[in-house]
TIMAR-679370 format. One record per atom (N, C-alpha, C): residue in three letters; x, y, z. Coordinates in steps of 0.02 Angstrom, whole numbers, plus 50000, padded with zeros to 5 digits. Layout:
<nodes>
alaXYZ;...
</nodes>
This chain:
<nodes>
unk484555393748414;unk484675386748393;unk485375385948363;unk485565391148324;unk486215391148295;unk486775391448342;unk486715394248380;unk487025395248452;unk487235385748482;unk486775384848501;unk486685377448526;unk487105373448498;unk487035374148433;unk487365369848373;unk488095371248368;unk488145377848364;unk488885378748395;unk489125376048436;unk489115377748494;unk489175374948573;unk489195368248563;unk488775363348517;unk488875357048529;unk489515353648485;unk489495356848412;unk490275355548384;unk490965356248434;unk490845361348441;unk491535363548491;unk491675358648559;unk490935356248568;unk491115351448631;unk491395345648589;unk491125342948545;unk491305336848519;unk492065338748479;unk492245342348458;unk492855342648440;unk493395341448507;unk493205347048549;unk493765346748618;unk493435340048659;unk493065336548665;unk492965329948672;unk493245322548671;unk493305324248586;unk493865321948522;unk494605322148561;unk494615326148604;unk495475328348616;unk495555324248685;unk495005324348725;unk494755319348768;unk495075312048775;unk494765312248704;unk494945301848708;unk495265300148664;unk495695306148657;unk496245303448605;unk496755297448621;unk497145302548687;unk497575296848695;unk497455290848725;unk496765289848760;unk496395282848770;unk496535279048715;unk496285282548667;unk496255277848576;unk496875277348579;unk497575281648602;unk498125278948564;unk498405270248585;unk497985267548647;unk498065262548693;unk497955256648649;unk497225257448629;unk496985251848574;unk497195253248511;unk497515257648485;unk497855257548398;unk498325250848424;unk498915254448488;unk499665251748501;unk499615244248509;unk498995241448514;unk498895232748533;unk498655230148465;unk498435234148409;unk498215232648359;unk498835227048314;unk499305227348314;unk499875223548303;unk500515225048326;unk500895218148339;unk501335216848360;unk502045222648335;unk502655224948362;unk503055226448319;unk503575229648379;unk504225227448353;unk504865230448386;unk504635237448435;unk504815238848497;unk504885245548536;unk505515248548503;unk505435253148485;unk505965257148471;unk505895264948512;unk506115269448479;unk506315277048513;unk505645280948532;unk505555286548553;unk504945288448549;unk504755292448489;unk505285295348461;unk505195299048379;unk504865294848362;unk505145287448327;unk504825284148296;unk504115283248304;unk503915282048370;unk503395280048395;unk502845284548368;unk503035291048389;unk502665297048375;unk502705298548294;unk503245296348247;unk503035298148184;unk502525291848143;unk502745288548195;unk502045280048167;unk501455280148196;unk501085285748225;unk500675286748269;unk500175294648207;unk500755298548206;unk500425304548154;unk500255301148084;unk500735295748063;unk500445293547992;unk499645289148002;unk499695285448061;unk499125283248051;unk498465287548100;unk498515291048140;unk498135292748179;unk498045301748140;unk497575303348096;unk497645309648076;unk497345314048103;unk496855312948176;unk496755314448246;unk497325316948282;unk497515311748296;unk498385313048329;unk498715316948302;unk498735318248225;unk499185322048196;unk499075330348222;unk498295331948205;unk498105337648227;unk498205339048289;unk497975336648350;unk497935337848396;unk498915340348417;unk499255334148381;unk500305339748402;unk500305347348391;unk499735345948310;unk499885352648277;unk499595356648311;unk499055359248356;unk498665362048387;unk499155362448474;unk499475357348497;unk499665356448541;unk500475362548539;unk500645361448504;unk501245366048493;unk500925372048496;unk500615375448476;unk500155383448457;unk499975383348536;unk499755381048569;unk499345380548634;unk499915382248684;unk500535375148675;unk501065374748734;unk501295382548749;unk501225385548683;unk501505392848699;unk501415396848732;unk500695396148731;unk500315401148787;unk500395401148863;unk500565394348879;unk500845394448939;unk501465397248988;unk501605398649037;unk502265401149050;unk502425394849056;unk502765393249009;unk503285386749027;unk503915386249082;unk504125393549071;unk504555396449107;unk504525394449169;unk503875395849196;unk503765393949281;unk503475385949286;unk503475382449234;unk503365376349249;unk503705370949238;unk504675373249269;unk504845367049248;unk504775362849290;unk504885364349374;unk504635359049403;unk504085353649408;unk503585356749381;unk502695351249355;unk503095347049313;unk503275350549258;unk503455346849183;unk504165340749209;unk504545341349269;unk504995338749267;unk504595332649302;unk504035332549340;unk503895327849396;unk503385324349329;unk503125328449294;unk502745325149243;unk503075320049171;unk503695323649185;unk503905317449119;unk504225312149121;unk504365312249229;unk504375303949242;unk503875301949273;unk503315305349258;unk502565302149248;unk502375296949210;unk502585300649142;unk502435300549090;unk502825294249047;unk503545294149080;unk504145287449078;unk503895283849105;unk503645283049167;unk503265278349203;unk502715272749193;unk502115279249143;unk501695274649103;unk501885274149044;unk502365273149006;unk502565270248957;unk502715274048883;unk502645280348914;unk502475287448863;unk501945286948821;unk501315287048830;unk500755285648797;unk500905291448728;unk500665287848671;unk500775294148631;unk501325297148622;unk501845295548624;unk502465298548645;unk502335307548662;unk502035309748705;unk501785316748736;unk502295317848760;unk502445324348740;unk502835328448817;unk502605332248852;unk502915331148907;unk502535333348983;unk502095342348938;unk502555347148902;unk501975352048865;unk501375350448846;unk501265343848800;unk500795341948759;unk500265340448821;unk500505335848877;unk500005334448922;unk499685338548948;unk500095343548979;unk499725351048994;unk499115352648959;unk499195354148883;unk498765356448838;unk497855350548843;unk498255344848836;unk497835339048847;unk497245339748896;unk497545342548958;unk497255342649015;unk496595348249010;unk497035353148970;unk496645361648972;unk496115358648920;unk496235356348866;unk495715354948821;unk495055351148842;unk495455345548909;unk494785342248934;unk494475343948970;unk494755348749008;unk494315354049063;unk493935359949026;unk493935362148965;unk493525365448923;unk492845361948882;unk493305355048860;unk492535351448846;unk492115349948892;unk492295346848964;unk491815346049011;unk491415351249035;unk491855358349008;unk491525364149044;unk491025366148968;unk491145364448923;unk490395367248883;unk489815362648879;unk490215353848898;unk489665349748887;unk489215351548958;unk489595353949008;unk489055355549042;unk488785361749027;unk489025366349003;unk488425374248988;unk487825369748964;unk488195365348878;unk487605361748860;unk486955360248891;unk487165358048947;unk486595351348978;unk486375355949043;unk486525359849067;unk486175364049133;unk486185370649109;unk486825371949082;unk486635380249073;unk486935385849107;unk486715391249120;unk487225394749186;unk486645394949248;unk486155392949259;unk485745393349298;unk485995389249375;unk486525385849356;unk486855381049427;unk487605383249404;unk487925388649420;unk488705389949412;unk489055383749444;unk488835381849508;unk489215374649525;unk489255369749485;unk488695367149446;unk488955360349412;unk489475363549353;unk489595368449309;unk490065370649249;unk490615370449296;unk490815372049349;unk491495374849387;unk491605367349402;unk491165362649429;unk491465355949430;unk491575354249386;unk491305352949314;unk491365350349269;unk492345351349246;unk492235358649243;unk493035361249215;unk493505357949290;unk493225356749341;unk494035353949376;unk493885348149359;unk493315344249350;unk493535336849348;unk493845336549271;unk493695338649245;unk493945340549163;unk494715340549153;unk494955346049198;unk495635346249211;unk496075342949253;unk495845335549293;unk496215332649319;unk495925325349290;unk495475324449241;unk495395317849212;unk495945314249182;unk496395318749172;unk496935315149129;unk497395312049181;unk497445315649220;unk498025314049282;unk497675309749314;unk497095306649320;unk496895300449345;unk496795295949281;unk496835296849219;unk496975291749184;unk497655289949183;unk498095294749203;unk498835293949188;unk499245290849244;unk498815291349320;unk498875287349370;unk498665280449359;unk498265278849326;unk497765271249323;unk498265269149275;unk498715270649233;unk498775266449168;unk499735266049213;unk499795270349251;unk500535268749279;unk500435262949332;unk499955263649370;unk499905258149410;unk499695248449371;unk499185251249288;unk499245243749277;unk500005242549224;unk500465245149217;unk501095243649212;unk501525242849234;unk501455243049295;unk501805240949330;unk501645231949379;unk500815233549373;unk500725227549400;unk500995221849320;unk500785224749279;unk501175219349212;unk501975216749212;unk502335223449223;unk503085221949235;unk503095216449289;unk502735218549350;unk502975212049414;unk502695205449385;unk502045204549335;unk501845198349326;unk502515195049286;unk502775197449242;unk503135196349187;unk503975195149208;unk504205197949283;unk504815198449288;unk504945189949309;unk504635184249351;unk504965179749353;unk505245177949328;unk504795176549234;unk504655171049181;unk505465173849163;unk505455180749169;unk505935184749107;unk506625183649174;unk506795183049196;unk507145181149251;unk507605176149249;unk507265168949242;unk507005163349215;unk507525160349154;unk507255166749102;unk507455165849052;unk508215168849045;unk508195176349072;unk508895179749099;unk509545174249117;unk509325170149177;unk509845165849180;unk509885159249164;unk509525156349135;unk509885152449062;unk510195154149042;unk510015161348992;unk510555162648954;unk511535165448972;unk511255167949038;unk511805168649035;unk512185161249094;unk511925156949111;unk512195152149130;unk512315148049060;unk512065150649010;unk512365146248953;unk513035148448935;unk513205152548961;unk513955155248940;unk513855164148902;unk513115165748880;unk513195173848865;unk513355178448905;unk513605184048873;unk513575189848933;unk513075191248933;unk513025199448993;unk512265201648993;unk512105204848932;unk512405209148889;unk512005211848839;unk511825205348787;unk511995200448788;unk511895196548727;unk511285193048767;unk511145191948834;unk510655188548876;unk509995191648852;unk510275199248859;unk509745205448860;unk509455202148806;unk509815201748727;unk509805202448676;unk508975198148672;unk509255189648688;unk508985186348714;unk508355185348712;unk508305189048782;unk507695189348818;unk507255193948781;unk507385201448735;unk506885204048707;unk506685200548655;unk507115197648615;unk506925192348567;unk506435185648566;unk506705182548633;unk506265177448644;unk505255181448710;unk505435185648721;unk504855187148775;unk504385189748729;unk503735188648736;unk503005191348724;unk503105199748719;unk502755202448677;unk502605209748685;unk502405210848758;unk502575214648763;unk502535219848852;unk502745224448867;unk502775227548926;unk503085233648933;unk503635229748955;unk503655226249018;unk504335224049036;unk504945222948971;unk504705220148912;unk505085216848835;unk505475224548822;unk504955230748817;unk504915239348767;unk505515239948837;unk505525238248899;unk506065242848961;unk506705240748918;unk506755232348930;unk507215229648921;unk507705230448847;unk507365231048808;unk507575235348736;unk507905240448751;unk507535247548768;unk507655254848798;unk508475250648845;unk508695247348878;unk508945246948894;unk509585245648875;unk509545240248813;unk510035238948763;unk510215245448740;unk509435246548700;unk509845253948661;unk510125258748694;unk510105260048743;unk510715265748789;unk511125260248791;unk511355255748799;unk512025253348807;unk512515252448724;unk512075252648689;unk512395251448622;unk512645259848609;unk512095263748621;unk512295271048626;unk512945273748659;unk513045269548727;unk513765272348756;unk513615271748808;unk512965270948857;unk512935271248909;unk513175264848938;unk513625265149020;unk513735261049039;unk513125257049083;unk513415249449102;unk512985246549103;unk512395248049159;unk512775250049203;unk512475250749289;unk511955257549283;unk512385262249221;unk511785269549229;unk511395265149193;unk511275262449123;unk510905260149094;unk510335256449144;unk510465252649203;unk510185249549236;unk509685253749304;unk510065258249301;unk509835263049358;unk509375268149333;unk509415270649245;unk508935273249232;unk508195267449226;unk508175262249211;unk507805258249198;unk507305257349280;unk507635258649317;unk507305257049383;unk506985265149408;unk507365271149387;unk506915278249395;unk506415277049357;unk506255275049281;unk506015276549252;unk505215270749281;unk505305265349291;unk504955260649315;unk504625263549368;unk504975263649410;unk504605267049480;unk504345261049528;unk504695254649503;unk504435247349556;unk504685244749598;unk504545247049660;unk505155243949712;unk505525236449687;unk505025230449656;unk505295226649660;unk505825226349595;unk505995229449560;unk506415231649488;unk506845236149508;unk506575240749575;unk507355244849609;unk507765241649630;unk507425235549687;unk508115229749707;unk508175226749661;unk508065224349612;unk508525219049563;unk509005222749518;unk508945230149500;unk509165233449482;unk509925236449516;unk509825235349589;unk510215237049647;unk510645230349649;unk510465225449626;unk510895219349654;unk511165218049573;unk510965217549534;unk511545217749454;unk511975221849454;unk511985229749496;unk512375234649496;unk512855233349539;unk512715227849598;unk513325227949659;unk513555221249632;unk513295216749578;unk513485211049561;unk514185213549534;unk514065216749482;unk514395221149429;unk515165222849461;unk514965228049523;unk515425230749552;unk515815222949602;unk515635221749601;unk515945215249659;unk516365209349599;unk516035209449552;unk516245203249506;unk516165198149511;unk515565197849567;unk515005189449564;unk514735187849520;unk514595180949512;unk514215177749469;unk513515181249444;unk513165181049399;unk512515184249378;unk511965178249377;unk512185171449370;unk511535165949364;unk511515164949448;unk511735164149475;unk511495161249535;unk511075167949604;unk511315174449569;unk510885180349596;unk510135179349586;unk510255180549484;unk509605180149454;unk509095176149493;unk509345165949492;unk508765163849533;unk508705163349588;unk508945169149630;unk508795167749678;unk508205174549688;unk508295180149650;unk507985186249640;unk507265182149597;unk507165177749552;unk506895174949523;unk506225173349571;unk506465166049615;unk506025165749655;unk505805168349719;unk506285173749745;unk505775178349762;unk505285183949744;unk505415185549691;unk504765190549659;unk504345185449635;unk504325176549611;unk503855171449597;unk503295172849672;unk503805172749725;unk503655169449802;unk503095178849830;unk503335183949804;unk502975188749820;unk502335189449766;unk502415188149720;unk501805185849659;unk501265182249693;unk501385175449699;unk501085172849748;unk500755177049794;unk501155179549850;unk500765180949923;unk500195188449886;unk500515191149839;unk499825195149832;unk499325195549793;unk499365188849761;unk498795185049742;unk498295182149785;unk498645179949869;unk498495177849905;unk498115185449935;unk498305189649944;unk497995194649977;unk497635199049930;unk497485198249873;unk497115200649847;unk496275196349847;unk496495187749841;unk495915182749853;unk495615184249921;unk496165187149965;unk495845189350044;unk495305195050029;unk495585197949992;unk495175204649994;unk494575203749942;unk494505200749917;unk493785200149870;unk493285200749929;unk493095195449951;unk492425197249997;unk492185202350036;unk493005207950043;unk492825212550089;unk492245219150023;unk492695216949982;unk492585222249911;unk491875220149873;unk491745213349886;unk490895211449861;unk490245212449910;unk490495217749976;unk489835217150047;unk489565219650011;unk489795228249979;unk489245230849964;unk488935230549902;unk489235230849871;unk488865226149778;unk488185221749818;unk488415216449855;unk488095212849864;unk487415214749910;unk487655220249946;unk487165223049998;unk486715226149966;unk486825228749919;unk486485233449871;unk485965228649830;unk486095223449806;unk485875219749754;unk485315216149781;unk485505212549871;unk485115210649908;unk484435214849918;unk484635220549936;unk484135226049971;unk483585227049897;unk483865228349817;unk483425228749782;unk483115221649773;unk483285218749778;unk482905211649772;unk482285214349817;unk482485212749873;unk482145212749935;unk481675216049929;unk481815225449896;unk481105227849871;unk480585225649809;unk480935225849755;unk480565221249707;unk480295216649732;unk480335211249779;unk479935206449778;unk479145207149853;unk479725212449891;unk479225214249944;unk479045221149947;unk479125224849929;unk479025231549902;unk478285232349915;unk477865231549867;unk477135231749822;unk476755229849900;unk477155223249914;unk476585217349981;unk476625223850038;unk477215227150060;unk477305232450113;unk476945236450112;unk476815240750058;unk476345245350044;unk475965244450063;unk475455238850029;unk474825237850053;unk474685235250120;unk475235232350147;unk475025233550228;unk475375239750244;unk475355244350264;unk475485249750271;unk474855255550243;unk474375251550206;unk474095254650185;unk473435252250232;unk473515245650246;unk472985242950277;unk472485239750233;unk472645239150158;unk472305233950124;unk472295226050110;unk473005223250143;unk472885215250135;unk472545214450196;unk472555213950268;unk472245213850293;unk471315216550297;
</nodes>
């Protein structure tokens, strides 16, 4: 019994490590406040999250064990993963590693827990789905930030050239636009963007990292056309709306093809829902003819 009891702490601790950085999703919406660096982020994250705190401290002791050595290529493809979705947690591509191993150990005792060794297959699934849960949370949360950036780029677009058809340049437009736009990721890029330019970076790398780091075709060409604006010495308001309403005009069409695609995506929900109906209500009556008792 003592055994058991063990086994079940240890799951719930490495569990704990599980859904951490899920939780760090809902702290970060808890209130509003400036994007700044990722230090910051990460030292406003250990004061309040004393979860979080442990798990760096534990994460550093762990990263070691790894040959890091042979993993810079993972770690390099992983930390414009990791730029991509917005640096959850401010993690580095090490910490994620560890993340991963921790959740493929809890899935692998919560299953000893619950079957045992009597089915070696379900524990061996448990530990791979364990160890790639994160990388499909870390896929799902890059893909809905990006669909946020495209909702958000018209308005901010929009607003881009006003300002600078009011007579600003672009960094003071920039300035602008993070000031006046809603919390978002698109608002946290556009910041990151200032601050490398206040740092020294010129404008075009500043712009070109913003579009690696994004990973959105439609933020690579607008990114691509401020940079040849730049180099050419064209105007910047009359690009903007014209870049404006076409990402409005592609918004649109895949709104439109997403309303296409509902019905294909409700057959089987619906097929399913039908068919239990269908037994619940005729189920019982079948039987008994089949049985040869209503007749």
């Amino acid at each position: 019994m003592s055994f058991f009891l063990l086994l079940l702490a240890f799951a719930m601790i490495l569990g704990a490590a599980i859904l951490l950085v899920t939780g760090l999703t809902r702290q970060k919406k808890e209130a509003r406040r400036t994007p700044g660096s990722l230090l910051g982020k990460r030292e406003e994250l250990m004061e309040k999250s004393p979860p979080y705190h442990a798990f760096i401290n534990i994460s550093q002791y762990l990263s070691s064990l790894n040959p890091n050595e042979r993993l810079g290529g993972y770690y390099g493809s992983l930390r414009r993963k990791l730029l991509s979705a917005g640096s959850p947690g401010a993690l580095s591509p090490e910490e994620f590693l560890v993340l991963r191993e921790l959740a493929a150990a809890a899935f692998l005792v919560i299953a000893l827990i619950l079957v045992g060794v009597s089915n070696p297959a379900i524990p061996l699934l448990a530990l791979v789905l364990g160890f790639f849960y994160p990388n499909l949370w870390l896929r799902d949360r890059i893909k809905k930030r990006q669909q946020a950036i495209f909702r958000e780029l018209p308005f901010s677009l929009d607003l881009l050239t006003l300002s600078v058809e009011a007579g600003l340049d672009f960094a003071s437009a920039m300035n602008k636009l993070v000031e006046k736009s809603a919390e978002g990721p698109l608002r946290e890029e556009m910041f990151q963007v200032i601050q490398e330019m206040k740092m020294g970076k010129t404008r075009a790398q500043a712009l070109k990292d913003l579009g690696e780091r994004v990973q959105l075709p439609e933020l690579t060409a607008l990114v691509s056309n401020l940079i040849q604006a730049e180099e050419l010495g064209t105007g910047l308001g009359p690009m903007l709306r014209i870049q404006s309403a076409q990402f409005r005009s592609k918004r649109f069409q895949r709104a439109e093809k997403l309303a296409m695609e509902a019905p294909v995506k409700m057959t089987f929900p619906l097929l399913f829902i039908f068919v239990s109906v269908f037994l619940l209500l005729f189920g019982a009556l079948l039987l008994d003819v089949l049985k040869g008792g209503v007749f």
